[in-house]
N, C-alpha and C positions, 0 to 999 in steps of 0.2 A: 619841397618834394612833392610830386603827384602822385596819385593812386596809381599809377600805373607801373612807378619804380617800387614803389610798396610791394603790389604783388608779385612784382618780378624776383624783389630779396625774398619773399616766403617760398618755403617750400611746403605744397600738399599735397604729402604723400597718402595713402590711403592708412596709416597705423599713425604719423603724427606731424604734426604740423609746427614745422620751427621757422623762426623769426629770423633776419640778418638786417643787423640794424650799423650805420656808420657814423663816425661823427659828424662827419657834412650833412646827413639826415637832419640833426639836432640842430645845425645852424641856418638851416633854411627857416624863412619869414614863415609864419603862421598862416599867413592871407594866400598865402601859394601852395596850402596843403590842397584844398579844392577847387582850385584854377580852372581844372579838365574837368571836371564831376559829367557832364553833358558825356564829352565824348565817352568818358571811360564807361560810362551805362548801358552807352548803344554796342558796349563790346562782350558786356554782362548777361549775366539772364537777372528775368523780373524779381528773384528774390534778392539777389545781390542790389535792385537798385533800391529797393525797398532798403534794405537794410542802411545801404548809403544815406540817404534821405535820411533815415532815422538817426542816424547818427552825426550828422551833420547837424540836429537841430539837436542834437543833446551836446556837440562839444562846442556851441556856438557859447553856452552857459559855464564855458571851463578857459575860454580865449584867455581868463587872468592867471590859470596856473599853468601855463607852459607850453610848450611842443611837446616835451616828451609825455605829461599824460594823455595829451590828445591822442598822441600816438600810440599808447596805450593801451587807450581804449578802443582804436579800433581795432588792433591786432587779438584781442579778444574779440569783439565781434564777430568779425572774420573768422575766425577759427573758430566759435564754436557755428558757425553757420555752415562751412567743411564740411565738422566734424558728421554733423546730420545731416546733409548731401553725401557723404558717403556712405551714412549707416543704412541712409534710405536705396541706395545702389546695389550695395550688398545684399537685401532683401526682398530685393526685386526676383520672382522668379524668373529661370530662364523657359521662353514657348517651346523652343526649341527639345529643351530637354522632359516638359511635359506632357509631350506625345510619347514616351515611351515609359513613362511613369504608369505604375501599374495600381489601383486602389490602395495599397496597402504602403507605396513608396508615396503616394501622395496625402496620407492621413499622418503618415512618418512626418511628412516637410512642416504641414502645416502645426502639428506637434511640437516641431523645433523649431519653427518661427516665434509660437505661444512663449517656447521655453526661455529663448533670447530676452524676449519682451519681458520678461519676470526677471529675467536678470539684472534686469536693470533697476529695476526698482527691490534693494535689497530686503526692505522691512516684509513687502508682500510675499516675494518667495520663500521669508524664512515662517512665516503665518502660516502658509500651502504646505508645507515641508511640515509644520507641526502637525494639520490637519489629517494629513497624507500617513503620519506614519505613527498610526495606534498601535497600540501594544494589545495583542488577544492570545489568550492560553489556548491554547488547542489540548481538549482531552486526550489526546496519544503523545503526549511531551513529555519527556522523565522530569521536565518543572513541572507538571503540574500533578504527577506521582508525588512526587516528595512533597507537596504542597498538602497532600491527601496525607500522607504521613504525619503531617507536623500538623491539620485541624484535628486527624483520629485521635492524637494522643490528648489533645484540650477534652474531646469529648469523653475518652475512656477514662479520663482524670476526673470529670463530674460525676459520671455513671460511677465512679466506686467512691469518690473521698465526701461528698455530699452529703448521699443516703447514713453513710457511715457518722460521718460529724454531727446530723441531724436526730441519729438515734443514740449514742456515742456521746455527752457532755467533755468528759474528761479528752477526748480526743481534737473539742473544738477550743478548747481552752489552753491546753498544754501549749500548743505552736501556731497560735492565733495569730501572729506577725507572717507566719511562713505560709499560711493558709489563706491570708489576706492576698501575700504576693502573687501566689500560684490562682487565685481565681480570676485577680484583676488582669492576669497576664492572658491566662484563657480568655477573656472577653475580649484582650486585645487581638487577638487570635480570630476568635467568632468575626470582629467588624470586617478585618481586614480579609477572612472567609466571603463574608458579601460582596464585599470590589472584586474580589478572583469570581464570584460567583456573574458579575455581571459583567465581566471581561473572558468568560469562557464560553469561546466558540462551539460552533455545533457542527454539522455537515448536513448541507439540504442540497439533494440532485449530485453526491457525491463531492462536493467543496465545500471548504470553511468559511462559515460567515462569518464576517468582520464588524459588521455594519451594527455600532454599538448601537442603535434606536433598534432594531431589529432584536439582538443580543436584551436588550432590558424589557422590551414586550412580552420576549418570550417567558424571561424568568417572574416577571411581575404576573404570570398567569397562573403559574403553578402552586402546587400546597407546598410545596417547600419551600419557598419565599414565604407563605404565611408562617411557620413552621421557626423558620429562620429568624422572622422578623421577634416572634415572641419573646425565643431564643435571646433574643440584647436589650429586653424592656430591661432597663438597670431597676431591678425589686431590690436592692440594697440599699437602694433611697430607706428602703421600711426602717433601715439598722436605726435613724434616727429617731423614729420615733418606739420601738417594740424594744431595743436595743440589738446593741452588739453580735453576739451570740448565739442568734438564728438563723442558722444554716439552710434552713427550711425555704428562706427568701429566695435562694436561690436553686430551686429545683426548675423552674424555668430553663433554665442550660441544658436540662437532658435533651430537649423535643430537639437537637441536629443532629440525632442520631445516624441520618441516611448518611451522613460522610464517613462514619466508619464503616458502614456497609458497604458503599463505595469503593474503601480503601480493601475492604478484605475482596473483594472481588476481582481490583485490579489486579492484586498480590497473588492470589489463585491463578488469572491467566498470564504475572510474567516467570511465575516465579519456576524452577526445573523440577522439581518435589511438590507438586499437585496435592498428591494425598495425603503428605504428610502436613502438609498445610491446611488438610481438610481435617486431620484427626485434630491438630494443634486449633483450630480455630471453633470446632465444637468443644474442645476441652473451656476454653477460654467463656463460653456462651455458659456452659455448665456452673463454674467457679463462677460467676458473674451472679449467676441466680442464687446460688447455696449462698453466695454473698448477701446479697438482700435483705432472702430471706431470716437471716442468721440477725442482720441488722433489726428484722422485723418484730422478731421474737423478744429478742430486748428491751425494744422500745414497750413491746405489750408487758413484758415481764414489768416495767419502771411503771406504766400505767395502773396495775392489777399488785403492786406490791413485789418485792422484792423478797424472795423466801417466806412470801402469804400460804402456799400451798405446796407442795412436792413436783407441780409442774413447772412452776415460773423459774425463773433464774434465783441461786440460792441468796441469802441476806447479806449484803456487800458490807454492811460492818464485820462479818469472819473476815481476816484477812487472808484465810487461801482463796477468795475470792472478789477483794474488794480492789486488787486490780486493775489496768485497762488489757493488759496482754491475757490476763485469765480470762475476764470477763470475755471477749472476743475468741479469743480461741474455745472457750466452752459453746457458746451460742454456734460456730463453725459447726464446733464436731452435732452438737443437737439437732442442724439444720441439714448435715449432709446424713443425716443413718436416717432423715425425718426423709426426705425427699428421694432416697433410695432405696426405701420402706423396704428398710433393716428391720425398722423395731426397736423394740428392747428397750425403751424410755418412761418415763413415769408418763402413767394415762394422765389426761384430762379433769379437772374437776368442773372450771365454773362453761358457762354457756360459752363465752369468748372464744375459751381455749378451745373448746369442741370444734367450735366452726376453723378456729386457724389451722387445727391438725386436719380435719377434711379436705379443706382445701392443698394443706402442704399435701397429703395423698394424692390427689388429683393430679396436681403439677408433675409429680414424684411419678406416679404412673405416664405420664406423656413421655418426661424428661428418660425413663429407662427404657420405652418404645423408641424415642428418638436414638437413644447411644447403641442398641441394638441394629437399629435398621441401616443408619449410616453409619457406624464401624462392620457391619456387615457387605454392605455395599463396597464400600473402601476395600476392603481385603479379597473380593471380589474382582474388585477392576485392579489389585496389584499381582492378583494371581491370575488374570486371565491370560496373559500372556502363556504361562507355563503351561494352563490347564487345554489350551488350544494345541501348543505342541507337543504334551504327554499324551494329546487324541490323539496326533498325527502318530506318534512312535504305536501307540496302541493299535492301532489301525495295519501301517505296517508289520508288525509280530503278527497280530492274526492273519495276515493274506501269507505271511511265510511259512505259517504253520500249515494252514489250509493249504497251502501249493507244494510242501516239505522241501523247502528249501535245503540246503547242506546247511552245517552249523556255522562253516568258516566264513562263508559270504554271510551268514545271520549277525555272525562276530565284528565281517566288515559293515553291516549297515548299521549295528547301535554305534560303532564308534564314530563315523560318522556323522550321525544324529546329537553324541556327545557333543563331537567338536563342535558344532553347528550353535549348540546352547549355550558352551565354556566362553566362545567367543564371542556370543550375542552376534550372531549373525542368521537368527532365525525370519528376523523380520523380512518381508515382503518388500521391495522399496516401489516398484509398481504398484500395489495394494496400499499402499499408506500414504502416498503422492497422489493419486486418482483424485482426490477431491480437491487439489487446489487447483487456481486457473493454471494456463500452460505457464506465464511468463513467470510467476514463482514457482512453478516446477523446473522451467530453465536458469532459472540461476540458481536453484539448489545443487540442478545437477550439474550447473559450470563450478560451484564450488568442489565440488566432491570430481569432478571426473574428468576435467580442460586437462590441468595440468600431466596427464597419465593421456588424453588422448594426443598432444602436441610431442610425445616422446615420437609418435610413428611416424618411420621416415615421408610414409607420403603423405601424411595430413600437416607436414610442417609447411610454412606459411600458406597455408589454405586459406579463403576467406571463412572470416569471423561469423555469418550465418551459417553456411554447411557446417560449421565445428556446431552448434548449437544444438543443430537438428541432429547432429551424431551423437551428441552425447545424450542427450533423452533417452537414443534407443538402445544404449549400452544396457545388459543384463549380466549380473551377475553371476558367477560362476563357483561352486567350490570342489575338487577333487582329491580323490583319497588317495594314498600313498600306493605307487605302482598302478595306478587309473593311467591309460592311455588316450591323451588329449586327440590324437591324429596319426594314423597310419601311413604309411608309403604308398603312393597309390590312391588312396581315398579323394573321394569329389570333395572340394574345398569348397562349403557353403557358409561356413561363418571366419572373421578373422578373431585372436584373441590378442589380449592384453594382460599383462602378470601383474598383478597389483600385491598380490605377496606370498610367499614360498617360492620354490626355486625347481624347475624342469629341468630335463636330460633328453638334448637328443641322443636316441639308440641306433643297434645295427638291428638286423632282422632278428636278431636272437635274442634279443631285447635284455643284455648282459654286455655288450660292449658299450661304452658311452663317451659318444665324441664332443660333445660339449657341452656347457649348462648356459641356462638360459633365468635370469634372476626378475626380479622388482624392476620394472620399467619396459622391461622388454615386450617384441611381437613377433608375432608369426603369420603367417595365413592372410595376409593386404591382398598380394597378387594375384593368388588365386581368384578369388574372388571378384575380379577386376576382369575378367574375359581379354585379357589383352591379345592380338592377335598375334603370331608368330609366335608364341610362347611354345619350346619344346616340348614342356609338360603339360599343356594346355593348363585347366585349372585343377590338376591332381596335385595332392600331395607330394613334396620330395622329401619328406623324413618323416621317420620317427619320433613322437616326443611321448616321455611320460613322465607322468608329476613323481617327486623322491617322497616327498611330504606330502599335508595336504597345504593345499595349493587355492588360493583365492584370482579368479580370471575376470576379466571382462570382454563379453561376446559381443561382437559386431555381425550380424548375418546376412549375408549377400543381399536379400529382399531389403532389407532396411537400408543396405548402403545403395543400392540404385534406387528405392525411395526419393531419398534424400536427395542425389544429386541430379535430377528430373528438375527441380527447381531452378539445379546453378547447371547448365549446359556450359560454359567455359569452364567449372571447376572438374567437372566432369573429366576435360579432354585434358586437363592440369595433370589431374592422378593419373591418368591412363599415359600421358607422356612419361612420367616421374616413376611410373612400373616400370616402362617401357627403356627405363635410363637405370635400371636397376635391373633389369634382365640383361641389360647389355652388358654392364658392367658384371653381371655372371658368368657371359658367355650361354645364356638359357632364351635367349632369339634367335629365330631364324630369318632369315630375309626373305619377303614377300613381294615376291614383282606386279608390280601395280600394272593392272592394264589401261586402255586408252579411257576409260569411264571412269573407271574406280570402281572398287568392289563396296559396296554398300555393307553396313552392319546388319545382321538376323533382325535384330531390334527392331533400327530406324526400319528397315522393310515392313515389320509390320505394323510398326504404329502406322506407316503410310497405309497400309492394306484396311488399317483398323477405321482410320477417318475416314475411306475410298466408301467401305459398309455402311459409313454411320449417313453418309452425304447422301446414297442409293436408299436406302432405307428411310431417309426425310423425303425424296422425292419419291418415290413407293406409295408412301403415308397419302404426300400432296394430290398427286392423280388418282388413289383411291379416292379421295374425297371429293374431288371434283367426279366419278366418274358414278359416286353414289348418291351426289347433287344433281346430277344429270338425269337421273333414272328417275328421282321423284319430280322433278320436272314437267319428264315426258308423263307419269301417271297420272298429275295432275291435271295436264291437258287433256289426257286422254278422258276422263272422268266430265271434264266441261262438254268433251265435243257431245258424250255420252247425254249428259242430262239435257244438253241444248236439241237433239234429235229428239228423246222421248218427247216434250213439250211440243212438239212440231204436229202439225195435219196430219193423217194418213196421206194423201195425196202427195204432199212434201215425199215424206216416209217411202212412197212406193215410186215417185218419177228419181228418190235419192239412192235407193237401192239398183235402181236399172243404172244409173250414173257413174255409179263407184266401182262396179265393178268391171275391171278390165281383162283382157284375156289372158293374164297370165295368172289372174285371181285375185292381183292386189287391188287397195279400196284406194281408189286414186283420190278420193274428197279430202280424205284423212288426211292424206301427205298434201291437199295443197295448203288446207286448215293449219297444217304443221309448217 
């Protein structure tokens, strides 16, 4: 068989490459597999011959085992020699299509040619892919709260069972297995603290750094890393040699204290009860220290003798006090009436005690500065609210009294002001939104106010920008029971919305009422809308007043042509959709259009407005060319001036007979000019 029936049975497609082999293949002589080698080359390209050649001198070494391996093996050759003539075809750019590739579609290709190229070699991609995708805590992640939750509580577990066990024998002895677990677990806690510690991103230029050599620079600079580091020198090694029972070794643990700090801090800003979190977390600071301290006293007490004098802890062989529950809860009470200098305890005898009651004072006096000033503050910021709007009511009573109002209207404005407080609807939402940026103020106010502006027939399928910018400028509204929202007749300059209570449109006697108007509903779009043709122009066609009080949201004519100044087609949207909504009333009139068209008041004067703005820039222009002009001419003038003085008399007097011509002008001047 020749090469040439060979590649005629194969087929190569560009996905795969199959063989068609027959038995007459197999009975053909050996020596007439490459008979044509010459010709079949000159029909090849140069890799095909290369490959030929090379495989011709590899199956010269196989003549003993057959036709079919020969065969074989070339049909492997072959194919994989395809396989990479087409992979390489494939990955040929086209020119054609790279003229219109733009920087970012050509950084794309070459992206995904890199990306191919890795595919193929599995082991490296999957190395890239491990490299590529670090795992970094971001401090605004509820993982890395909760993470703060579970080091706070290892920390707040050494700050109290430590101290305590250290002064405390009987305490460290009783459940020394259970005391073992809980601190080896804390240190498991501490290490695995340091890896979150060096795997938490930061934000520099507003993004998270990822880039852990950046990430461990940063923290290997700081005092908390030394702090930290101290934190896990295992001092329990000492157990071996000091023994057991020296809880003391491990006083090391306290210094990671900023993680609770940390953690109260996050807590304060997720948590909905701010202040109460503030009262609950100086209580905790409080008991924290009476703790200690209480610890502290005992320990002196065990130093100085036990029931040695009337001050120290009494002699633990009594058994109402040999105890650990007595023992402790006596030291508590000693240490809280000591630092909240109560008093009333047995004084002092030796030096010791002197100094530790001074100092408990000391503390004692900060620690009741402190509960005063921030439970003062605290009830402060929880009453400011009220204390703000008991101004305002205060405020209002005296200008009614000052102006002697009647009593009924005085009667309707406390109630009012009631309702206003019952409902918590005192707050300002303008006033309390002003500080954030726009785009968290729009979706606060898409949450609170989309759904309520999409009920209006004409703002339904609006575009999703003007709904955005409408709903910002929605104000709130609330009115007292028998309050008249809008007259018959009246200029309609804001539309409203019912967000909740329920209106009546009236007759003029304002006792008939022809219909209710509930939660969801509107009124006043059209108006609003200058639509032309309208028989009512933009007045009022009813009546409405609130039965109850009535919570609204205002729209005001200025803010609605605001807003739609941006979207010119949403514009002509609403203004058709009035326009299909008058019709449907019967409340158009048909306006005959002349050969121009009637222009809008508006468009006329914006066009008038930029006519001004245009005359007014060239105004400016020729002024200024025409006050460049003049110092110009002075300055020449001032040359010709000092170049004559400098001159001869002779000059000076044949210049003077020169210049002057009969009509009096200085002819020299104007030719010099």
């Amino acid at each position: 068989m020749t090469c040439q029936l060979l590649l005629e049975s194969m087929d190569l497609s560009p996905h795969r490459l199959s063989v068609k082999t027959s038995i007459e293949d197999e009975s053909e002589p050996a020596d007439c597999t490459f008979s044509r080698d010459q010709s079949i080359c000159d029909d090849t390209s140069s890799e095909l011959q290369r490959v030929a050649t090379l495989e011709q001198q590899r199956l010269n070494s196989f003549r003993d085992r057959g036709a079919l391996s020969r065969l074989v093996n070339m049909v492997v050759t072959l194919r994989e020699w395809a396989h990479k003539s087409l992979q390489e075809e494939e990955e040929r750019p086209d020119s054609f299509l790279e003229r219109f590739r733009g920087p970012e579609l050509q950084i794309a290709t070459s992206r995904l040619s890199i990306s191919r190229h890795d595919i193929q070699d599995g082991n490296t991609s999957a190395k890239t892919k491990k490299k590529s995708d670090v795992f970094i805590l971001s401090p605004a992640d509820d993982l890395y709260y909760r993470w703060l939750f579970v080091i706070a509580s290892a920390v707040l577990y050494n700050w109290c069972f430590v101290v305590a066990r250290a002064c405390f024998n009987e305490l460290q002895t009783r459940n020394f297995i259970l005391w073992l677990f809980l601190d080896y677990l804390s240190d498991v806690i501490y290490i695995l603290d340091t890896c979150v510690r060096l795997r938490t991103g930061f934000l520099e230029q507003g993004l998270l750094v990822k880039d852990l050599i950046k990430l461990r620079e940063s923290y290997f600079h700081t005092l908390q890393f030394k702090l930290d580091l101290l934190s896990i020198i295992p001092t329990d090694l000492g157990y071996i040699v000091i023994g057991i029972h020296v809880p003391e070794l491990r006083l090391n643990r306290l210094m990671r204290f900023s993680r609770l700090f940390e953690f109260f801090d996050r807590t304060e800003t997720r948590t909905s009860y701010p202040n109460l979190f503030r009262i609950c977390n100086l209580v905790l600071y409080i008991l924290v220290i009476i703790h200690w301290n209480a610890c502290i006293y005992f320990a002196i007490s065990k130093s100085l003798g036990f029931g040695s004098d009337q001050w120290v802890y009494p002699n633990i062989s009594d058994p109402k006090f040999g105890t650990l529950t007595r023992g402790y809860v006596y030291c508590l009470y000693w240490s809280t009436l000591t630092l909240t200098t109560i008093g009333e305890m047995p004084a002092p005898v030796q030096d010791e005690e002197y100094l530790f009651v001074v100092f408990d004072f000391l503390v004692g006096v900060l620690i009741f500065a402190t509960i005063v000033g921030n439970v003062g503050a605290m009830i402060s910021n929880m009453n400011a609210t009220r204390a703000e709007f008991q101004g305002q009511i205060d405020a209002i009573k005296h200008y009614m009294k000052f102006r002697k109002v009647s009593k009924e209207l005085e009667a309707r404005v406390i109630k009012w002001f009631d309702y206003l407080w019952t409902n918590k609807k005192t707050i300002d939402e303008q006033d309390v939104l002003k500080n954030l940026p726009n785009k968290l103020r729009a979706e606060i106010a898409i949450n609170v106010h989309l759904e309520t502006l999409k009920k209006v027939r004409i703002f339904q399928d609006c575009e999703a920008g003007l709904l955005v910018e409408l709903v910002l400028k929605l104000r709130p509204q609330v009115f007292s029971p028998g309050d008249y929202i809008c007259r018959k007749g009246d200029i309609g300059k804001e539309m409203y919305i019912i967000k909740e209570g329920c209106l009546a449109v009236v007759a003029d006697d304002g006792v008939t009422q022809y219909a209710h108007l509930t939660a969801g509903s509107c009124f006043g779009e059209i108006s609003i809308l200058n639509i032309r043709g309208s028989k009512m122009g933009n007045r009022r066609t009813a009546n409405i007043r609130s039965i109850g009080y009535s919570d609204l949201f205002c729209l005001s004519k200025g803010d609605l042509m605001e807003a739609v100044m941006e979207y010119p087609d949403a514009k002509k949207v609403l203004e058709e959709k009035g326009r299909q909504i008058l019709i449907k009333e019967g409340l158009l009139e048909e306006v005959e259009a002349d050969g121009i068209g009637v222009e809008d008041i508006e468009k006329r004067v914006e066009r008038m407005e930029d006519t001004i703005e245009i005359l007014q820039t060239r105004f400016a222009r020729l002024l200024a060319q025409y006050t460049a002009t003049q110092q110009h001419l002075k300055q020449r003038l001032t040359t010709l001036e000092c170049r004559t003085n400098h001159s001869g008399s002779g000059f000076l007097s044949d210049g003077n007979e020169s210049t002057i011509d009969g009509d009096g002008t200085n002819s020299e001047v104007n030719i010099h000019l």
